[in-house]
C-alpha positions as CSV (number, residue, x, y, z in Angstrom):
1,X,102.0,91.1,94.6
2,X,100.2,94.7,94.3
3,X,98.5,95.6,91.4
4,X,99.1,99.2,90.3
5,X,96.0,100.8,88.0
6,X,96.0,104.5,87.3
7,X,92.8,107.1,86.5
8,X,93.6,109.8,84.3
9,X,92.5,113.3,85.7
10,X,90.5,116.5,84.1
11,X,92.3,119.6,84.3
12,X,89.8,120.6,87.4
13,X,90.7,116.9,88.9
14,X,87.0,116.2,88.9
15,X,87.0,111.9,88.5
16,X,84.6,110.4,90.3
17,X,86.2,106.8,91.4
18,X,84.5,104.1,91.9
19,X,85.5,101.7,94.6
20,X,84.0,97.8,95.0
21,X,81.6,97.4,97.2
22,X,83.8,95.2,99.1
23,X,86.8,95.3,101.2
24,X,89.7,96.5,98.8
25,X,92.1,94.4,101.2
26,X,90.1,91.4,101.9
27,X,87.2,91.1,99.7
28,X,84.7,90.7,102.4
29,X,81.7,92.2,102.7
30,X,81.5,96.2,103.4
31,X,81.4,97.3,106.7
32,X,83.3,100.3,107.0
33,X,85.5,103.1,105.6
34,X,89.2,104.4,105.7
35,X,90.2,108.1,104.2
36,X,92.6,107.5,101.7
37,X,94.1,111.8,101.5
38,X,96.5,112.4,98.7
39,X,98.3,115.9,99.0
40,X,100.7,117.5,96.4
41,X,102.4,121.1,95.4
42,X,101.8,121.2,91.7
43,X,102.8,124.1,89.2
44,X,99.9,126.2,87.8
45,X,101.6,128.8,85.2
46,X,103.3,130.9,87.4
47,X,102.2,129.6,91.3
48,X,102.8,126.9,92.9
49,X,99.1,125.7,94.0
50,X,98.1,122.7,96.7
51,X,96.3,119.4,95.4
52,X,94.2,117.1,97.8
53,X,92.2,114.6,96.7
54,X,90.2,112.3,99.3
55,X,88.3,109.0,98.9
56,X,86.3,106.6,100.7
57,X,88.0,103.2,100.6
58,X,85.6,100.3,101.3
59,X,86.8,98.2,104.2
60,X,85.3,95.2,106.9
61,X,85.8,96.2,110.1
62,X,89.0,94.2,110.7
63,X,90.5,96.0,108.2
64,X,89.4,99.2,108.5
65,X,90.5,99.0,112.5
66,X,93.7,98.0,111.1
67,X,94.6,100.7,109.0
68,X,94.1,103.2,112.1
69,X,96.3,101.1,113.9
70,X,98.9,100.3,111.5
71,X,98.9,104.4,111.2
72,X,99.4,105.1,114.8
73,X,102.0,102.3,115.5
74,X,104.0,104.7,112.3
75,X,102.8,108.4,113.5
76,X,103.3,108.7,117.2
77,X,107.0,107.3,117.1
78,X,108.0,109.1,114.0
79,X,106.5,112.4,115.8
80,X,108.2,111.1,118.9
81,X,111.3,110.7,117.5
82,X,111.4,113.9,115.3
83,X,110.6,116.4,118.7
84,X,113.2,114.1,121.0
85,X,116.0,114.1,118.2
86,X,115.0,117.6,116.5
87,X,115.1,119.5,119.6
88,X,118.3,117.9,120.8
89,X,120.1,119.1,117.9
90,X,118.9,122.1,117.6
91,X,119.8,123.4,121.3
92,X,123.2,121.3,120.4
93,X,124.6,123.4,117.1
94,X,122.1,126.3,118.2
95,X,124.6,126.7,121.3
96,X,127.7,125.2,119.9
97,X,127.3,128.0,117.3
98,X,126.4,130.5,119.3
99,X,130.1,129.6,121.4
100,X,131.9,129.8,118.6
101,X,130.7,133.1,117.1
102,X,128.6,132.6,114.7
103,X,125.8,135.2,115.3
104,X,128.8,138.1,115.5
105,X,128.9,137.8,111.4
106,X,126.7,140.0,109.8
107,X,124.2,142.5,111.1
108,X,124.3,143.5,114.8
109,X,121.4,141.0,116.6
110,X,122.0,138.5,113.7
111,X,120.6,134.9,114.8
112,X,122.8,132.8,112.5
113,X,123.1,129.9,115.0
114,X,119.5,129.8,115.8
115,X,118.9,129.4,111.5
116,X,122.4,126.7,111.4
117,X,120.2,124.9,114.7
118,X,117.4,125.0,113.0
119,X,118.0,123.3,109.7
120,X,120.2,121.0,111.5
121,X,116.9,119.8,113.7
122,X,114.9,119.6,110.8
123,X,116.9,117.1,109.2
124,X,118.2,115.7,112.4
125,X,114.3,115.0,113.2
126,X,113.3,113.5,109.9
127,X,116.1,110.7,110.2
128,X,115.2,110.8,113.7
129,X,111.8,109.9,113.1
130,X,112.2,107.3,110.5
131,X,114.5,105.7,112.8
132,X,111.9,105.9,115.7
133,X,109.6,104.4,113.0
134,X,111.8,101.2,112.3
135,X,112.8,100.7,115.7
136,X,108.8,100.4,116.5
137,X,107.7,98.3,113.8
138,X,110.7,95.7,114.9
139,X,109.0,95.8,118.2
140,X,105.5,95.7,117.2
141,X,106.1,93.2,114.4
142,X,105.0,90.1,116.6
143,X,101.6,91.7,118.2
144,X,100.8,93.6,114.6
145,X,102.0,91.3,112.1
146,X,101.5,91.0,108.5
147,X,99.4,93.7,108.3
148,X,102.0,95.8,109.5
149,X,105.0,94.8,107.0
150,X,102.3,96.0,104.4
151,X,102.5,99.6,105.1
152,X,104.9,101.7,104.0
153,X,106.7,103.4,106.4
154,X,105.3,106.5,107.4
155,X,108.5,109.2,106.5
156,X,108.8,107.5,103.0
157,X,104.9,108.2,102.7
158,X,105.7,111.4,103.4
159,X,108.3,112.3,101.2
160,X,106.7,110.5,98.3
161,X,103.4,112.6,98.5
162,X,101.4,108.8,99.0
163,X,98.8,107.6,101.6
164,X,98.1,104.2,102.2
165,X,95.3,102.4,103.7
166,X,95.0,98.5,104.1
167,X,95.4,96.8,100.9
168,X,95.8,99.9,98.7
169,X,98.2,102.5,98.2
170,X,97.7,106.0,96.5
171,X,99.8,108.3,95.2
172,X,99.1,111.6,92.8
173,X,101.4,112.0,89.8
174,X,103.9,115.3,90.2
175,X,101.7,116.9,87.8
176,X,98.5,116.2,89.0
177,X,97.5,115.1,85.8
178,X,96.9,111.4,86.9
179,X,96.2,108.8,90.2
180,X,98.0,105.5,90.8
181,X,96.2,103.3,92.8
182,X,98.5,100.2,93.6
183,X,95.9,96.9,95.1
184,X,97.4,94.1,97.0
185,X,94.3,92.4,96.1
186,X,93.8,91.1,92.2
187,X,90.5,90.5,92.4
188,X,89.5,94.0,94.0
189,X,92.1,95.5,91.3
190,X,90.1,93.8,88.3
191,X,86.7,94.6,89.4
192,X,87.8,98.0,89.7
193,X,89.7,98.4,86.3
194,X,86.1,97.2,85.0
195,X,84.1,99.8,87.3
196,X,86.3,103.3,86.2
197,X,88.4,102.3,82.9
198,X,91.7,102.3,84.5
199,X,94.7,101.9,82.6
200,X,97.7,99.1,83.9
């Protein structure tokens, strides 16, 4: 059961964290490190402005080689599936529209089916790619294991502005103003409520 702890933020987003000196996911001793990168749009007055905020996340080496592999077994078939699927629609309702008229409305030259193709591949690709995703992870599931039903599937990552890294999840809050760090370990989530003040 994760633990979730959050760490306010200064308007500047200045915090320094600090992480046991142990693997967050394990508890063993320190070995390595993992890149935990939380990314997010937020409004400042009138502009929208980006937010990234990157940590070093204490890890043993098991761990910390299983977080890069847990990534790739997500990234290349979700990218795999969003070109394959993506560029199939596109050409598909970029060329079906095209038949049917579609760039005759309008202004002389007007690409109105290469816009309709568009979108639709964009879309098309996302669900392509989380499909691509889940149809990996079944297959990988035996070889991978647990450390693979942990992680949270790469296209929701995306779309919920989080990153994860074995054992602990990150995710900024819309308005910047906070960081929820979700443990699967207890005793790593304790020891680092003590370390920074964190609030449940």
């Amino acid at each position: 059961m994760s633990h979730t702890l959050q760490i306010s933020l200064t308007p500047d987003l200045y915090r320094p964290v600090v992480f046991p000196d142990r693997c967050v996911c394990c508890g063993a001793t320190r070995e390595a490190e993992s890149t935990l990168a939380l990314n997010r749009f937020v409004m400042r007055g009138k502009r929208q402005e980006a937010v990234t905020l990157k940590y070093q996340i204490p890890h043993c080496r098991r761990c910390a080689r299983s977080t890069k592999t847990v990534f790739l077994a997500g990234c290349i078939p979700f990218v795999l599936g969003f070109l394959v699927v993506g560029l199939a629609v596109f050409l598909i309702v970029t060329y079906g529209a095209s038949i049917r008229g579609l760039d005759s409305y309008g202004q002389p030259n007007n690409s109105n089916s290469v816009v309709l193709g568009a979108a639709a591949g964009l879309f098309a690709g996302i669900v392509g790619g989380f499909l691509f995703e889940v149809m990996a992870r079944i297959i990988l599931l035996p070889v991978m294991g647990r450390g693979l039903l942990a992680a949270p599937l790469l296209a929701l990552q995306l779309l919920d502005d989080s990153d994860y890294v074995a054992g602990l999840r990150g995710k900024l809050e819309s308005d910047a103003s906070s960081v929820h760090f979700s443990f699967a370990n207890d005793d790593v989530a304790r020891e680092f409520r003590s370390l920074n003040g964190a609030e449940n």
